[in-house]
C-alpha positions as CSV (number, residue, x, y, z in Angstrom):
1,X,47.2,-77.9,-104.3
2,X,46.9,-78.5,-101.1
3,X,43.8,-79.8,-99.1
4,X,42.4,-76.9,-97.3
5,X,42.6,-74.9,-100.8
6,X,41.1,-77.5,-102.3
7,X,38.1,-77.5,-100.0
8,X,37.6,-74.0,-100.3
9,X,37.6,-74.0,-104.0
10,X,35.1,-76.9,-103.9
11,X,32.7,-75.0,-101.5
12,X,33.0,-72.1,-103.6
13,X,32.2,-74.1,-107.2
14,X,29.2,-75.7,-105.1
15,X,27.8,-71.9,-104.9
16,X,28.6,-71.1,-108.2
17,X,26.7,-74.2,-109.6
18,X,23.7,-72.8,-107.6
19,X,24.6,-69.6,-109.2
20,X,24.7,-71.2,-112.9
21,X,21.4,-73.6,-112.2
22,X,19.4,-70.0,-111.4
23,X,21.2,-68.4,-114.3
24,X,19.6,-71.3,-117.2
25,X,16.1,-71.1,-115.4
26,X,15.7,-67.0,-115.9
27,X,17.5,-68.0,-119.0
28,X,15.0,-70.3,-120.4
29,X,11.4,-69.0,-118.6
30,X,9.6,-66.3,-119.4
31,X,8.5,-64.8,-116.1
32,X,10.9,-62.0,-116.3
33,X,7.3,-59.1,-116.2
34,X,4.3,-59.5,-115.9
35,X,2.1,-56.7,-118.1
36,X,-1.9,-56.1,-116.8
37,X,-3.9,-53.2,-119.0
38,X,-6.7,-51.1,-117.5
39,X,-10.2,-52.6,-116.6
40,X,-13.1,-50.1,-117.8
41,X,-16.0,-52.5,-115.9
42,X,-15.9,-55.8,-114.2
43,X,-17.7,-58.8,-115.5
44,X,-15.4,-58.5,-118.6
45,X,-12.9,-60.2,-120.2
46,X,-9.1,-59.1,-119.1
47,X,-5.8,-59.8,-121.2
48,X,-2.9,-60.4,-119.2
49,X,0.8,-61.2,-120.3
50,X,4.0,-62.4,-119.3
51,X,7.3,-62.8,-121.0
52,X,10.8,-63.2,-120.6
53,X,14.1,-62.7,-123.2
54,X,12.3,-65.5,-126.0
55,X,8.8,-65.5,-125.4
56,X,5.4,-63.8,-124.3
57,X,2.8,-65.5,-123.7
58,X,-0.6,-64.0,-123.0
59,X,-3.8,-65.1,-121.2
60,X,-7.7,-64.0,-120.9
61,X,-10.0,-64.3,-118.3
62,X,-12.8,-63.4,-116.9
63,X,-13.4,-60.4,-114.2
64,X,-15.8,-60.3,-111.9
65,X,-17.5,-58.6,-110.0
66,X,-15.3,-56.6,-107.1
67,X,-15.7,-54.5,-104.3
68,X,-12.1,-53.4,-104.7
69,X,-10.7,-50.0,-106.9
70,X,-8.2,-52.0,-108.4
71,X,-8.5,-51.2,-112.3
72,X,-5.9,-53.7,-113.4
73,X,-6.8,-57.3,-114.4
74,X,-4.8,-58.7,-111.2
75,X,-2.7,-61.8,-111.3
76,X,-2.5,-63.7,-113.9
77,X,-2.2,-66.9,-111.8
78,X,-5.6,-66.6,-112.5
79,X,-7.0,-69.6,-115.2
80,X,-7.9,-68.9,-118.6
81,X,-6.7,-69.2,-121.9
82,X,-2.9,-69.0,-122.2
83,X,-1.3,-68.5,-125.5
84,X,2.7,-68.3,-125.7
85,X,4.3,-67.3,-128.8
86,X,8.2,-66.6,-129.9
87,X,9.3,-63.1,-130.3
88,X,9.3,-62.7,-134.2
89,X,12.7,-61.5,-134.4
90,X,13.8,-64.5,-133.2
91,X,11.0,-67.2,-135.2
92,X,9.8,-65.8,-138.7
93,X,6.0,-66.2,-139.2
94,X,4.9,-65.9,-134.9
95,X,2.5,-63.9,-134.0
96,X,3.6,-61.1,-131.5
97,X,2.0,-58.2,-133.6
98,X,1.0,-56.8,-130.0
99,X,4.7,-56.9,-128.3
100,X,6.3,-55.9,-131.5
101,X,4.0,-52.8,-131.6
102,X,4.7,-51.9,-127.5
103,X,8.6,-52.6,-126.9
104,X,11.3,-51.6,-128.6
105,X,12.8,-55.0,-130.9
106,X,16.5,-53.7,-129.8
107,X,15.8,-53.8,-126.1
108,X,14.8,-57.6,-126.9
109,X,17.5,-58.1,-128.8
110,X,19.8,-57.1,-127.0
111,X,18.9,-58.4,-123.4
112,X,18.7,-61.9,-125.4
113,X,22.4,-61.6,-126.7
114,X,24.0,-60.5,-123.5
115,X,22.1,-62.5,-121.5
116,X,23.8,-65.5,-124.1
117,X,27.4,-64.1,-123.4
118,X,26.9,-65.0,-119.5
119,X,25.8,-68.4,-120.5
120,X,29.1,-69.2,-122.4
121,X,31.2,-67.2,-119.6
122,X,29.7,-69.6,-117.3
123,X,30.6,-72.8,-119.6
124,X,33.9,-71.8,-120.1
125,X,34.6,-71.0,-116.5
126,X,33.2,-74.4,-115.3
127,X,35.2,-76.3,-117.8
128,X,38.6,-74.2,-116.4
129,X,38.0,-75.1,-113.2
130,X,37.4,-78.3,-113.5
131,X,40.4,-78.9,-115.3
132,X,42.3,-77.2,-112.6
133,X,41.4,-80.0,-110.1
134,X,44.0,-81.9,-112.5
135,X,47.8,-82.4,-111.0
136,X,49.8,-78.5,-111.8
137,X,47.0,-77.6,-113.7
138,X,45.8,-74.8,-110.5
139,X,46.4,-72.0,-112.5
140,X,43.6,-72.1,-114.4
141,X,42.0,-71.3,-111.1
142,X,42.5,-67.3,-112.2
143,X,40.6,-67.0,-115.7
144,X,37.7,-69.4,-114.2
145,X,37.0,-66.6,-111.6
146,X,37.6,-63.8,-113.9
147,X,35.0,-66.0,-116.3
148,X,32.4,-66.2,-113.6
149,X,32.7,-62.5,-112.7
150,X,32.2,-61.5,-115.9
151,X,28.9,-63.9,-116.5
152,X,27.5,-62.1,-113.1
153,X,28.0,-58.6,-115.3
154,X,26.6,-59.8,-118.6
155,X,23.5,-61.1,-116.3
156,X,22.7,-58.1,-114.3
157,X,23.3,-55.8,-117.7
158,X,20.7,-58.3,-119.4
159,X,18.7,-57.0,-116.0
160,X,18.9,-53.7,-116.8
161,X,18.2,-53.8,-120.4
162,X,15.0,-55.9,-119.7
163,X,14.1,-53.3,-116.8
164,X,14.4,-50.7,-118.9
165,X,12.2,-52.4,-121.8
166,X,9.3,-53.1,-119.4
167,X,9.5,-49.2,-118.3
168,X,9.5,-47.6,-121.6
169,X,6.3,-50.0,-122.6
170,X,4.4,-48.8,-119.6
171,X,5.2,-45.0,-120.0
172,X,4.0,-45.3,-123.8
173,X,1.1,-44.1,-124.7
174,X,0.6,-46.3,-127.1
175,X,0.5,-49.0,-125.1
176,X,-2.4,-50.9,-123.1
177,X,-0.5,-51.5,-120.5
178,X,-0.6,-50.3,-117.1
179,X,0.5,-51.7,-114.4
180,X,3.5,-54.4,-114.0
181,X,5.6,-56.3,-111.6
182,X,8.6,-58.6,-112.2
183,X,8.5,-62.1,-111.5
184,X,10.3,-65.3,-109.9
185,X,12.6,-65.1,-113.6
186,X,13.5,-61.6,-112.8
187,X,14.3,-62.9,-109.2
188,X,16.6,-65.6,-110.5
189,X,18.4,-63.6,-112.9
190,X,19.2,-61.3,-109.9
191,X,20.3,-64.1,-107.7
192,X,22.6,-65.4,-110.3
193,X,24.5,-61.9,-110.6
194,X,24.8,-61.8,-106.5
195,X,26.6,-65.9,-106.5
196,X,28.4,-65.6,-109.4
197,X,30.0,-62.1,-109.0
198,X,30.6,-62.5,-105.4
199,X,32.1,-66.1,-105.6
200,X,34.2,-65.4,-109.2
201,X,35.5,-63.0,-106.8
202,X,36.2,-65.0,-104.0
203,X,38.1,-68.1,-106.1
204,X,40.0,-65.1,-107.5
205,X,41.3,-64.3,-104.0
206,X,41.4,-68.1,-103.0
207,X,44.3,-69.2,-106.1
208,X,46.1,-65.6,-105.4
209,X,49.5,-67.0,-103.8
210,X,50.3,-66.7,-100.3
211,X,51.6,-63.9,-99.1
212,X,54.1,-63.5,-96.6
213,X,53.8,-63.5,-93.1
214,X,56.7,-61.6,-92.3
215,X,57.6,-58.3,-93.3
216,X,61.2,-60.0,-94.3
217,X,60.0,-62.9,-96.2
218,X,59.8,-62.6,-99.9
219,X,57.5,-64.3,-102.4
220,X,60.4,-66.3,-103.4
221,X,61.2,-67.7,-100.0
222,X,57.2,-68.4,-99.3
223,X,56.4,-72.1,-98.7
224,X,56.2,-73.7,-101.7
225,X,52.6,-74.9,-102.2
226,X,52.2,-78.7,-102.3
């Protein structure tokens, strides 16, 4: 491999590593939505909640008094008394009788496993490509990319799934909920799909052999890489 192929894999792997560190952190938090239901009078108490593909976690506060028509309970950045919990599909004996009764447990599920699949697309594809920076071991250059690429997917299907999940609990009528907006989670999940698609993509093209310069040169009688 020689050293201007080298540096572009390196500067490539450096975005993908930015790629993987946002992937674990929407991975791990639960800031994917954020659920507020409707506020008959202020001076109350609001329940707010957010939650990711493990967790919700809820909080309550107090409202006061406001000169605004917002009927929602706001942000929940506000203090009060947080209470996070594990989804009970996933931890026998939580407590999540409210999510479990407004979402759908497949939509959890589901998001949950796929989102796992881009984990170990993105372990596998790191270990490949640092094994190719080993002498004649390049050509594991091609399933790393093709490893990243298909993490991005699994990520922004996880996305999708989750988007879906937050849209079917707000239309329900059998919901409290109102009004929503995803958070930084959300945002890093998204990010993730972007760097890891886009560069899986890019060290695809970069270990793809030379190709000739001449309309009469042949593969065969390209420069031999060093």
């Amino acid at each position: 491999m020689d050293e201007g192929k080298a540096l572009k894999i390196r500067l490539t792997f450096s975005v993908i590593l930015v790629g993987i560190s946002l992937m674990f952190a929407a991975v791990v938090t639960d800031h994917w939505a954020v659920l507020s239901h409707r506020v008959e009078h202020y001076n109350s108490t609001c329940e707010a909640a957010h939650f990711g593909l493990w967790r919700l976690c809820t909080k309550q506060f107090y409202i006061q008094d406001k000169a605004t028509k917002e009927r929602s309970c706001g942000l929940i950045t506000l203090t009060g008394d947080r209470n996070c919990s594990y989804f009970k599909h996933f931890s026998p004996g939580q407590s999540t009788e409210i999510f479990e009764r407004t979402t759908q447990k497949e939509y959890s599920i589901s998001a949950a496993a796929i989102a796992i699949f881009s984990v170990g697309f993105a372990i596998i594809g790191t270990i490949c490509i640092l094994l190719s920076f080993r002498k004649k071991m390049d050509y594991l250059l091609k399933p790393a990319s093709m490893f990243y690429t298909f993490a991005g997917l699994c990520m922004i299907i996880s996305v999708e799934v989750m988007r879906q999940s937050v849209k079917r609990m707000i239309d329900s009528k059998e919901t409290i909920w109102i009004e929503y907006y995803y958070s930084w989670s959300f945002a890093c999940a998204c990010a993730s799909f972007v760097l890891l698609f886009i560069c899986g993509i890019a060290l695809l093209l970069i270990s793809l052999p030379r190709f000739p310069q001449n309309p009469w040169e042949s593969c065969m009688d390209a420069e031999p890489e060093h």
